[in-house]
C-alpha positions in Angstrom: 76.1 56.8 30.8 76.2 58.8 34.3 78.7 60.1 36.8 81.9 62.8 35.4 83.9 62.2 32.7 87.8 62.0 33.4 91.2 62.8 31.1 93.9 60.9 31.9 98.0 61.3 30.5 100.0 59.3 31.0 98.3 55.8 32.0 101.2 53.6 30.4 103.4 54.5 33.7 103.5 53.3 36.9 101.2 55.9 38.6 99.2 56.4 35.8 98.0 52.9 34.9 96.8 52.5 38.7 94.7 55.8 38.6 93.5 54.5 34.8 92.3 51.0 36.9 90.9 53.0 40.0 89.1 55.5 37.3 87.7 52.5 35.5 86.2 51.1 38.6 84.8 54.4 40.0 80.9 54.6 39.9 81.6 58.3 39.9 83.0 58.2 37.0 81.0 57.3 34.1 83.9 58.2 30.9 87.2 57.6 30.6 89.6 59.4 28.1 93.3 58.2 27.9 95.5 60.5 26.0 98.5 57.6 25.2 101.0 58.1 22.3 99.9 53.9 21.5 97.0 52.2 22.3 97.0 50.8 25.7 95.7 47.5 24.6 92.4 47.2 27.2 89.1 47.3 26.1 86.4 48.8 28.6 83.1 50.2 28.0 83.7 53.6 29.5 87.6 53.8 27.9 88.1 56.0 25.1 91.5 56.0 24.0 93.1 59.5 22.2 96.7 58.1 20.2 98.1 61.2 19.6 101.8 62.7 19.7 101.9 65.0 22.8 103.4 67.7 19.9 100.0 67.7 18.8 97.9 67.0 22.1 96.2 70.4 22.3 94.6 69.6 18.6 93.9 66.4 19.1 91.9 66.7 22.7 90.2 69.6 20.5 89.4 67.6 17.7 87.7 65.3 20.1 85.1 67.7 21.2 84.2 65.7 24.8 83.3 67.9 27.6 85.6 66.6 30.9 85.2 67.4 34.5 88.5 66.1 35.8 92.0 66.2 34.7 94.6 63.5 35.6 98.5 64.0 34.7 101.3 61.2 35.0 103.3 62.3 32.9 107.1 61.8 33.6 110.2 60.2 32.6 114.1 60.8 33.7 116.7 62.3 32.5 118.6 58.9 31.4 115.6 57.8 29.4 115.0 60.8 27.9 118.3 61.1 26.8 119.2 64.3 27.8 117.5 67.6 29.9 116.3 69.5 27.3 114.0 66.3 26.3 113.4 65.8 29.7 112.4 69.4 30.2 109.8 68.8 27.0 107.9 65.5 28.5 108.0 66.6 32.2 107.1 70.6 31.8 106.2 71.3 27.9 104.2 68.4 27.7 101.9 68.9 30.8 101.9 72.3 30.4 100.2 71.4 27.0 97.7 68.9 28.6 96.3 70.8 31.0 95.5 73.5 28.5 94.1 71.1 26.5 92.1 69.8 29.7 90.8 73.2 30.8 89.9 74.2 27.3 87.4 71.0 27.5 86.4 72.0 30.4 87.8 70.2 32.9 87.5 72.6 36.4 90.0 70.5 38.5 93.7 69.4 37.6 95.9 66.8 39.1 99.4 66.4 38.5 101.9 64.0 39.9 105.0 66.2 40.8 108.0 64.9 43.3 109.4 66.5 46.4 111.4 68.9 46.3 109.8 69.9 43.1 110.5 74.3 43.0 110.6 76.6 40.2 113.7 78.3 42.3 115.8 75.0 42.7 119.0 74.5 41.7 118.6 70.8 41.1 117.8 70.7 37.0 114.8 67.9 38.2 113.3 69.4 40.7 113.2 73.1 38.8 111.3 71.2 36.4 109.0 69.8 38.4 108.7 73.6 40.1 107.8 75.0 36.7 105.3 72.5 35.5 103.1 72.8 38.8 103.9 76.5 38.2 102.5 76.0 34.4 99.4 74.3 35.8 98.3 76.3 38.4 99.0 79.4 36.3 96.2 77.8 33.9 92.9 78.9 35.6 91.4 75.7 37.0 88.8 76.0 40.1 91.1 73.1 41.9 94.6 72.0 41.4 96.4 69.2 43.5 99.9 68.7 42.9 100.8 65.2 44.3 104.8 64.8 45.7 105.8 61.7 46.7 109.2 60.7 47.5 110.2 57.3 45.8 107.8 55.2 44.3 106.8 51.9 44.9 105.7 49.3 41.9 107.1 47.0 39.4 108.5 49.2 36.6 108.4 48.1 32.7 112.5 49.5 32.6 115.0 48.8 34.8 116.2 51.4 37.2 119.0 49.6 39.2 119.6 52.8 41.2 116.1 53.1 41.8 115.3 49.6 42.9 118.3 49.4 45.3 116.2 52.3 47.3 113.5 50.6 46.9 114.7 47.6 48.8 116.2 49.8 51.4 113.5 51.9 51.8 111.0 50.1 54.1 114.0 50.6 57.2 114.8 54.1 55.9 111.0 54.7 56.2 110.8 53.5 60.1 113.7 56.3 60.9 112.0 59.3 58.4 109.7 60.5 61.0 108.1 63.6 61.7 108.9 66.6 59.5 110.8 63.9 57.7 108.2 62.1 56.6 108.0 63.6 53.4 111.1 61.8 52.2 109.4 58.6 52.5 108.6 55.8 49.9 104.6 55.4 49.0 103.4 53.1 46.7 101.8 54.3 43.0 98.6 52.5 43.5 98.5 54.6 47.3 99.3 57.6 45.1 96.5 57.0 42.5 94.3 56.5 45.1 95.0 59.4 46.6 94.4 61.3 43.4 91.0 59.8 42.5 90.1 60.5 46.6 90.9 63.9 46.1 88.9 64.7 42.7 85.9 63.3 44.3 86.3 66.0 47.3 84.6 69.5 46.6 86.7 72.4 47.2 88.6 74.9 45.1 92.3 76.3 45.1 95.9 75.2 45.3 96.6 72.0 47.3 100.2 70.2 47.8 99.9 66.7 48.9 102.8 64.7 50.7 103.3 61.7 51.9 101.1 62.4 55.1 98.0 63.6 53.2 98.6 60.6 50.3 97.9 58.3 52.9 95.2 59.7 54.6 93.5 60.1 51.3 94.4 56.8 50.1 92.6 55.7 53.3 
């Protein structure tokens, strides 16, 4: 089989299972590895499915031995789900941090995280310092490429209910029409835009730091 070979974590979310889909379908790519703490239940001849605890994702991308090119991360959750911010803090910064160590020791050159605006190491919002540290983690890691993806809310049928969440995301397509401008960051972009944005952007050559808003998402997506 031909084409790169592609790590993905995080494919059972929103953003994730679209850029699992758009991976899948990619002639570019010719191997798929999901790292997934249960089987995702798809079969496909170029998935191969890691089931691993992220405590232990370092040893178990190891113990795989495949050489990757690319690295996708989708990792996330919030606060409420988590159940509190220091096991927030462990899926959303120790957690990646952890996978894209494991990525780059396999070999993988270029990393791609989905982050959120506002995301800063120097915040004084408890979410978005997170978010600041873990694309700190990543790009502190040595890859050739790194594109940290920030949308604003996030269109797509969730598995849990967020009633906050989808109350904004009714609102949203109005709010959109009136976030214009240097504004335009704010607005809402849907995960499948979002994955293909990713997948657009490991396919480009080029090495360094990228941050991609909603402005670039959509240009890449198109």
């Amino acid at each position: 089989m031909t084409g790169k070979t592609a790590l993905i974590a995080g494919a059972t979310g929103l953003v994730g299972g679209f850029v699992l889909k758009r991976l899948l379908a990619s002639p570019d790519y010719g191997a798929v590895i999901a790292v997934t703490r249960r089987s995702l239940g798809i079969s496909h001849p170029k998935l191969t499915e890691i089931v691993t605890d992220f405590e232990h994702v370092e040893d178990a991308i190891a113990r795989k031995g495949t050489r990757v090119d690319d690295a996708f991360c989708a990792l996330g959750t919030t606060i409420r789900k988590a159940g509190s911010q220091s096991a927030f803090a462990r899926i959303d910064l120790d957690y990646v941090a952890a996978f894209a160590r494991a990525a780059r020791a396999a070999g993988a050159t270029r990393f791609l995280l989905v982050s959120a605006i506002g995301a800063s190491p120097d915040s004084r919002v408890f979410y978005s310092r997170i978010k600041g540290e873990a694309e700190q983690a990543v790009a502190s890691i040595g890859f050739g490429a790194t594109h940290i993806f920030r949308p604003g809310l996030i269109f797509g049928e969730r598995n849990e209910r967020r009633p906050a969440e989808a109350a904004m995301m009714a609102a949203m397509p109005a709010l959109n029409l009136l976030l214009v401008g240097s504004l335009d960051i704010y607005r809402g972009i849907p995960a499948d835009t979002i994955a293909a944005a990713m997948v657009a952007a490991a396919l480009r050559s080029g090495t360094g730091r990228h941050v991609l808003t909603y402005r670039e998402m959509m240009a890449l997506a198109r």
